[in-house]
PASEBA-1860 file (N, C-alpha, C; in nm, 3 decimals):
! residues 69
1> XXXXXXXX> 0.083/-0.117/0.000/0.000/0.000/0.000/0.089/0.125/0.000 ~ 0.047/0.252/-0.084/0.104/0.301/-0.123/0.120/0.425/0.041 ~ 0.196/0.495/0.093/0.181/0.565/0.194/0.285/0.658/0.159 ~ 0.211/0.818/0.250/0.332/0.878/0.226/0.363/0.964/0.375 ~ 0.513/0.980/0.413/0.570/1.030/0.525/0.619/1.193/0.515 ~ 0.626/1.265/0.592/0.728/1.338/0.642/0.815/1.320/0.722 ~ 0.914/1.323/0.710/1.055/1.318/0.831/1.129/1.419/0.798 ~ 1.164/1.494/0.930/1.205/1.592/0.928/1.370/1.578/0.960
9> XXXXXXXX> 1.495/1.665/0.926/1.626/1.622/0.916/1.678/1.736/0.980 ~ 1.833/1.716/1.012/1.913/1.798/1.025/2.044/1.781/0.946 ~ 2.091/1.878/0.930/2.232/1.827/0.845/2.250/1.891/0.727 ~ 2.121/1.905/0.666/2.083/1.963/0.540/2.172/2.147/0.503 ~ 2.252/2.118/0.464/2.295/2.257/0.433/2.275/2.359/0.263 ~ 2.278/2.277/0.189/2.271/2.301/0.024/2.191/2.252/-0.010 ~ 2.165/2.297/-0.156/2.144/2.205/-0.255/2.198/2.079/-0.306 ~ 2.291/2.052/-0.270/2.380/1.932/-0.297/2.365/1.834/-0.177
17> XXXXXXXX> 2.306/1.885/-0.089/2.214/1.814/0.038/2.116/1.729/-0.028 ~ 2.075/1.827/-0.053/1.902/1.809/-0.097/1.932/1.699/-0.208 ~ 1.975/1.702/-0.298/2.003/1.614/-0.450/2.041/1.492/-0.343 ~ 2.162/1.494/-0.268/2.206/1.315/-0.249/2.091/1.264/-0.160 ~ 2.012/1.371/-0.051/1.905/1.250/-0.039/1.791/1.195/-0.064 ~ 1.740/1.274/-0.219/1.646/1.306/-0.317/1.684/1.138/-0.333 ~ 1.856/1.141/-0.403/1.879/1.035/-0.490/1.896/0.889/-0.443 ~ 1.951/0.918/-0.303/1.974/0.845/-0.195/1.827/0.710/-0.189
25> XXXXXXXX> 1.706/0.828/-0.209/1.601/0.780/-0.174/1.538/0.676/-0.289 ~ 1.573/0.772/-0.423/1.486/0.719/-0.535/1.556/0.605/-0.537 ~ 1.639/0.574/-0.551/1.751/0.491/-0.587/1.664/0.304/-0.513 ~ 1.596/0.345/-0.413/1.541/0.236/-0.337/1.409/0.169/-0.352 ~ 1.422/0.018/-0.431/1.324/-0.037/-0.443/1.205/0.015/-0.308 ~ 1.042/0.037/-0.399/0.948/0.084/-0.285/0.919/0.205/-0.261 ~ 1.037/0.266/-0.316/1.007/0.430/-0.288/0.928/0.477/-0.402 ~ 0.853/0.527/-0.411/0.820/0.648/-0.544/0.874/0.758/-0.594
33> XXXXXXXX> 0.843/0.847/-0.506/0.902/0.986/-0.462/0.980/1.015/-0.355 ~ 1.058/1.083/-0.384/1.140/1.172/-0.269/1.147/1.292/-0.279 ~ 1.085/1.416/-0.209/1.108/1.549/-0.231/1.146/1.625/-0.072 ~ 1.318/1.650/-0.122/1.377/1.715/-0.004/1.320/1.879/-0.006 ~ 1.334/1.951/0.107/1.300/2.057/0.164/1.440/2.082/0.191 ~ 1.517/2.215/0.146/1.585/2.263/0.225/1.531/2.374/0.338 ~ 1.429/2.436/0.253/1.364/2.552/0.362/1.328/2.518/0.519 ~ 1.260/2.386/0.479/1.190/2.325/0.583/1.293/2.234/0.672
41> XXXXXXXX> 1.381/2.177/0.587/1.434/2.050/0.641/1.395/1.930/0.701 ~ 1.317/1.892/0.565/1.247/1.786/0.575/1.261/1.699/0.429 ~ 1.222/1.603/0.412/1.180/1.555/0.290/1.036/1.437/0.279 ~ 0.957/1.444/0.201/0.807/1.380/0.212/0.867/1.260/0.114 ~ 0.846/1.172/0.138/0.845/1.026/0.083/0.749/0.943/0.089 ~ 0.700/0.907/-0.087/0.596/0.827/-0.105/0.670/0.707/-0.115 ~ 0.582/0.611/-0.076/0.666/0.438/-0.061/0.554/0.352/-0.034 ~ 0.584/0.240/-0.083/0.444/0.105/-0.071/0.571/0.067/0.042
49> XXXXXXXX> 0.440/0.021/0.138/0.514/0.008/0.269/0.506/-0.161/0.298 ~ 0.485/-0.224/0.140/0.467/-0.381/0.175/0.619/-0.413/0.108 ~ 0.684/-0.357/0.069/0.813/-0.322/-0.001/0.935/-0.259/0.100 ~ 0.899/-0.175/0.207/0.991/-0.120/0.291/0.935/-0.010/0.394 ~ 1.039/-0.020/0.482/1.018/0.032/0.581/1.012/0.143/0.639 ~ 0.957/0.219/0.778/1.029/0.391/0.788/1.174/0.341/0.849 ~ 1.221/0.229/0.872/1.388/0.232/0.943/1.467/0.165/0.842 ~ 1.388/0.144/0.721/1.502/0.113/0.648/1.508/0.258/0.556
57> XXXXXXXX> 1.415/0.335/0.533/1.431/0.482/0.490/1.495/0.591/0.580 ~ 1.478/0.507/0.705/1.556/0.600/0.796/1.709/0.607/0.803 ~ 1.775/0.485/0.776/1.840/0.405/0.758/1.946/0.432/0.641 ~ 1.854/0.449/0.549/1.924/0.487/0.394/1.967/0.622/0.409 ~ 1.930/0.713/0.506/1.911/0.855/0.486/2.016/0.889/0.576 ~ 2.025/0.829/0.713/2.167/0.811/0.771/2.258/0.758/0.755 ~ 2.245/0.693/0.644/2.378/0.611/0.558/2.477/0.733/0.455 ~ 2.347/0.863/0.428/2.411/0.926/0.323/2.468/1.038/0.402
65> XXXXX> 2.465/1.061/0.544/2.535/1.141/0.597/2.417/1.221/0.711 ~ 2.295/1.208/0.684/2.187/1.328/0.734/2.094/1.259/0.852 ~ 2.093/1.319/0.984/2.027/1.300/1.086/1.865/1.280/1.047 ~ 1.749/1.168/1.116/1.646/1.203/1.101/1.607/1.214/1.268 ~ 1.541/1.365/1.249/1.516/1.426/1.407/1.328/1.346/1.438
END
């Protein structure tokens, strides 16, 4: 089923933030979308959640360098 999250980050400084964990994300069977926020510091992720998890997205996202608060 298709679901979608907010999680909010820290770490985020650029645009070049924003792109690796845009890509970080797409890159992962299950995901749909990934749209980072630098303003906000956040990013909303659509994902079928029979496919994956919020700790393995959490997971992926602290793998690429960025805190999820």
């Amino acid at each position: 089923m298709k679901k979608l999250i907010n999680i909010s980050l820290s770490g985020l400084g650029c645009e070049h933030c924003v792109d690796t964990v845009n890509k970080t994300l797409s890159n992962i069977d299950g995901i749909y979308r990934a749209n980072t926020s630098l303003d906000d510091s956040n990013v909303e992720v659509e994902y079928d959640d029979s496919l994956i998890n919020f700790d393995d997205i959490k997971s992926a996202i602290e793998n690429a360098g960025y805190n999820v608060i």
